[in-house]
C-alpha angles and dihedrals in degrees: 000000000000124000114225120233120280118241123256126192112281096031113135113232118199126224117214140166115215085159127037122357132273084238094093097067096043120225099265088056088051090048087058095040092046081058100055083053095053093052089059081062095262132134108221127201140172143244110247089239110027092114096050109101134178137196093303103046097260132074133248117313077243099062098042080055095049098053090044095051094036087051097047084038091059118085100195079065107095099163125030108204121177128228103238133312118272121166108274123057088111078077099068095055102095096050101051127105104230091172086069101033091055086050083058105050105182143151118290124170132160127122147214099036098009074074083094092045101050101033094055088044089053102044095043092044109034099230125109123255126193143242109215151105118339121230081255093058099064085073083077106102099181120069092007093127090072086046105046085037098073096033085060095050090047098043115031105021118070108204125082115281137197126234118209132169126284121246088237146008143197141216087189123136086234095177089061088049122018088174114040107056146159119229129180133201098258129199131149122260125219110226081170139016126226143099126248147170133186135095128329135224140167153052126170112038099212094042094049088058099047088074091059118128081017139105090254104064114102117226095252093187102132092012139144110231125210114186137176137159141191146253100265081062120093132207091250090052094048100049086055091046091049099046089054092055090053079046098060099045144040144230093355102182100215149356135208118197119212113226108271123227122249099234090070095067091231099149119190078248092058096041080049101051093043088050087052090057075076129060096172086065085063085068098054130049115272119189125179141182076046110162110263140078129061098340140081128313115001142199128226125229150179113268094200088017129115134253149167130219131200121181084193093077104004105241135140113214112207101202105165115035 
């Protein structure tokens, strides 16, 4: 599996929505957020469609298509971010080069529905693609340090790093309200012990599936599996969703489990009772309330990469990036 190019100051990253529109966040929001990024030493540009939006929040299959293949087709990009999540990125698989797209290896991170997006590329064109922060996230002013911190180690420094929890975590809509926020005291929480390395796959739980019985699923045997859902996802759902993953693979080596929102009713008691379904789960590590998904902050991680897990001290090693 390659690894993409790390990012120097200076490099221009792209933003794109393969997914929903830019819309969402409004120009003068991407203006702001374009700023942050600058700051950090980045030039930032945009895909030529990423505001059109049609009657489900997104534009044509073809112009999702365009900026992907113009941002992977540009060599002054050096990093490809999306915009935010949406509900149909699975659609632009079939229409993508990956010929050239695997001539052009190159930084891509997003997460939730981006899951379809990163996951084909990696799996058509042999190089790893990440699970992290969108363009859009960086508007998030709490918390952001968590969150800044591990795109940094995962995109500009080049030596293995640890994740470890944050201190606290939110469930906020912190784009409605930047100033007046919720925070909990966060840690991760052990279903079962153990220690394990190997390749890691995953993100969102319902996109991932999506790509099952296609081109674009990954072979997970011997995997690490990373897997997180949203709010419009109930316990009774997720454990269906999840059950089909374990399904459609074999001797997977160990899971980690985002924090789940509240609004999905998913209780300790009903992630328990679902993972108990289960007794080959008692023989891996399973970890759970880890810090990514569709809460704050998030880390970012290697979707191909390699990792190692340990439930005695609770760390992540990121070890290929």
């Amino acid at each position: 599996m390659r690894i993409p190019n790390k990012l120097t100051v200076g490099d221009e990253i792209r933003v794109i929505a393969p997914s929903r529109s830019a819309a969402i966040i409004t120009a003068e929001g991407a203006e702001q957020t374009k700023k942050k990024l600058e700051e950090l030493g980045f030039r930032v540009s945009f895909g030529r469609h990423i505001f059109e939006c049609d009657l489900q929040q997104s534009s044509s299959i073809e112009h999702r298509v365009a900026d992907i293949h113009d941002a992977f087709n540009d060599n002054n990009v050096k990093a490809v971010l999306t915009v935010i999540g949406g509900f149909n990125c699975n659609e632009v698989l079939s229409y993508l080069d990956y010929d050239m797209i695997a001539n052009n290896p190159k930084i891509l991170c997003g997460f939730s529905d981006i899951t379809a997006l990163a996951t084909a590329i990696t799996k058509k064109c042999g190089f790893v693609t990440y699970s992290g922060p969108h363009f859009s996230s960086f508007q998030m002013e709490e918390a952001q340090d968590y969150q800044l911190s591990y795109f940094q180690k995962c995109f500009i420094e080049n030596k293995p790093y640890t994740i470890k929890a944050s201190s606290v975590w939110s469930d906020d809509a912190w784009y409605l309200d930047q100033h007046n926020r919720h925070f909990e005291a966060a840690s991760w929480k052990v279903y079962s012990d153990g220690e394990a390395s190997g390749q890691l796959f995953g993100g969102n739980l319902c996109t991932l599936n999506l790509l099952q019985g296609t081109a674009y699923m990954p072979d997970l045997s011997n995997s690490i599996l990373f897997l997180e859902d949203d709010e419009i996802v109930n316990p009774e759902i997720f454990a269906r969703d999840f059950t089909s993953l374990l399904q459609a693979t074999s001797d997977i080596k160990g899971i980690a489990i985002g924090r789940f929102q509240r609004a999905s009713n998913m209780t300790e008691e009903q992630l328990h009772f679902i993972l108990d379904k289960h007794p080959n789960l008692r023989r891996i590590p399973v970890i759970y309330d880890v810090d990514f998904g569709h809460t704050q902050p998030i880390f970012t991680f290697p979707i191909g990469g390699e990792i190692q897990m340990n439930t005695k001290d609770l760390t992540i090693h990121v070890t290929k990036f």
